[in-house]
C-alpha positions, 0 to 999 in steps of 0.5 A: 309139173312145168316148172318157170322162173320170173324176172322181175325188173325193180328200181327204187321199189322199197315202197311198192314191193310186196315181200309177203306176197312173193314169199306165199306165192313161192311156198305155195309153187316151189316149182316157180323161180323169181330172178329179180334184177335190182337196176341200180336202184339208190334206195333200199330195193337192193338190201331188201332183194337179198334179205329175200334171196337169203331168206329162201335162195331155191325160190329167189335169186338177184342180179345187181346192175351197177348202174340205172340202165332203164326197164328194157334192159333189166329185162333183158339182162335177166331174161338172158340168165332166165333163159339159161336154166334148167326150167320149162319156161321164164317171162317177165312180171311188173315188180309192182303187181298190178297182175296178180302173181296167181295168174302165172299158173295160168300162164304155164297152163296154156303153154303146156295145153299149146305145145305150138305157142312160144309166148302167153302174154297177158290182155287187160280186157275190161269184161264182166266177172273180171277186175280191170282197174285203169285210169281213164285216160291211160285207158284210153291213150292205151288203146290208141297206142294199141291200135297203132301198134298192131298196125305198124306190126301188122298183128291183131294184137290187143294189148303190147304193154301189159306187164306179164308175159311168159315164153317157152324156152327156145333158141328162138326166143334167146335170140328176142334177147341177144342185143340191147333194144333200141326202145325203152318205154316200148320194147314189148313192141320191139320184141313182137318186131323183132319176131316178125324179122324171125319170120321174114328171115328165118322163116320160123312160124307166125306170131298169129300161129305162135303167140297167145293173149290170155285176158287177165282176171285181175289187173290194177293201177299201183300207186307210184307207177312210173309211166307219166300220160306224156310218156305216150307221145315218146312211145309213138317216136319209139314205134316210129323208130322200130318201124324203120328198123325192124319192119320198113319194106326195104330192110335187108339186115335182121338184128340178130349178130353174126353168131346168132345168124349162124345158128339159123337152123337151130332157130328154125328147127326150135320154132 
């Protein structure tokens, strides 16, 4: 059975972190690993991470950021040490839940199905027989930014924000996560971007080829999320900063650092 690990970013979540649904998630799946990263949060979220590590240390693990460096980071910085272990595949997952941690079965199935596909990442489609519970008017701004994205990133992408995503362990994926974003409020569009410069410079296959959107079951709205409506105007700046970094015609350069250029084979024969 494949197995995955987890990261899931948590500031100030005390309130919102649901413990017992992590700890029957874990015993249910012991094949599927959480790697919290506590970013520097002032409230209890740090005392209540390592009582859960402490409690069951083969199905949790914590990494402490000193300092509050912002979600696209703490992502960053646990995928980099999720990328690193000996499982079949890691992703991320919002601390709050809004996806259900039942869907991860799911996530590793269509990875084991598609042995082409390097990322899953979960769609909040509003269908019949399926719960989508969203405010209205993120709805709505979402699906603005949606499409805006998709264009910018000249992909038929439906949803970039959804929380929950799970890649195959690859060099080419590593090298998503070998330099810090640029973007905070939308780095899942600077990761897409920054495969498209995969592409383009690497020539590693197409996101069209490679990247799955599975429509999630469940999705819901939790109270206390930190996404305000106004947030969506500095996500259009952020996606106006990656156009002109990643995907502007003109560009010569990838992100990628020297070391991780030289490892382009590599890259190439891991796509």
């Amino acid at each position: 059975m494949s197995s995955a690990i987890i990261v899931i970013p948590c500031f100030n979540e005390e309130k919102r972190l649901e413990v017992l649904q992590f700890r029957k998630f874990a015993l249910a799946h012991p094949e599927h690993h959480f790697l919290f990263v506590n970013d520097g949060s002032s409230d209890r979220t740090a005392l209540i991470l390592d009582d859960l590590k402490s409690a069951a240390p083969e199905s949790f693990d914590v990494l402490h950021l000193s300092r509050n460096q912002g979600k696209a980071e703490a992502v960053r910085q646990g995928m980099l040490r999720a990328l690193e272990t000996d499982v079949d595949y890691a992703g991320y997952w919002d601390a709050d839940l809004a996806t259900p941690l039942d869907m991860i079965p799911e996530f590793t199935q269509q990875l084991d199905q598609a042995p082409h596909l390097t990322l899953v990442i979960g769609a909040r489609i509003k269908l019949l027989g399926r719960q989508i519970e969203r405010q209205q008017l993120r709805h709505y701004l979402g699906r603005v930014f949606a499409t805006a994205a998709s264009i910018v990133l000249q992909l038929p992408v439906y949803d970039t924000q959804c929380g929950a995503k799970l890649f195959r362990i690859s060099a080419q994926n590593k090298t998503l996560f070998s330099t810090r974003f640029l973007t905070n409020w939308i780095f899942d569009v600077e990761l897409l971007a920054r495969a498209r410069q995969l592409e383009k410079f690497y020539h590693c296959d197409s996101l069209e080829a490679t990247v799955y959107e599975l429509p999630l079951k469940c999705w819901q709205d939790v109270a206390g999320s930190k996404v305000k409506p106004h947030d969506f105007l500095k996500a259009f700046f952020e996606l106006c900063s990656i156009y002109w970094n990643y995907l502007r015609p003109s560009i010569r350069k990838p992100f990628a650092p020297l070391s991780v250029q030289a490892g382009s084979d590599q890259i190439r024969k891991a796509a």
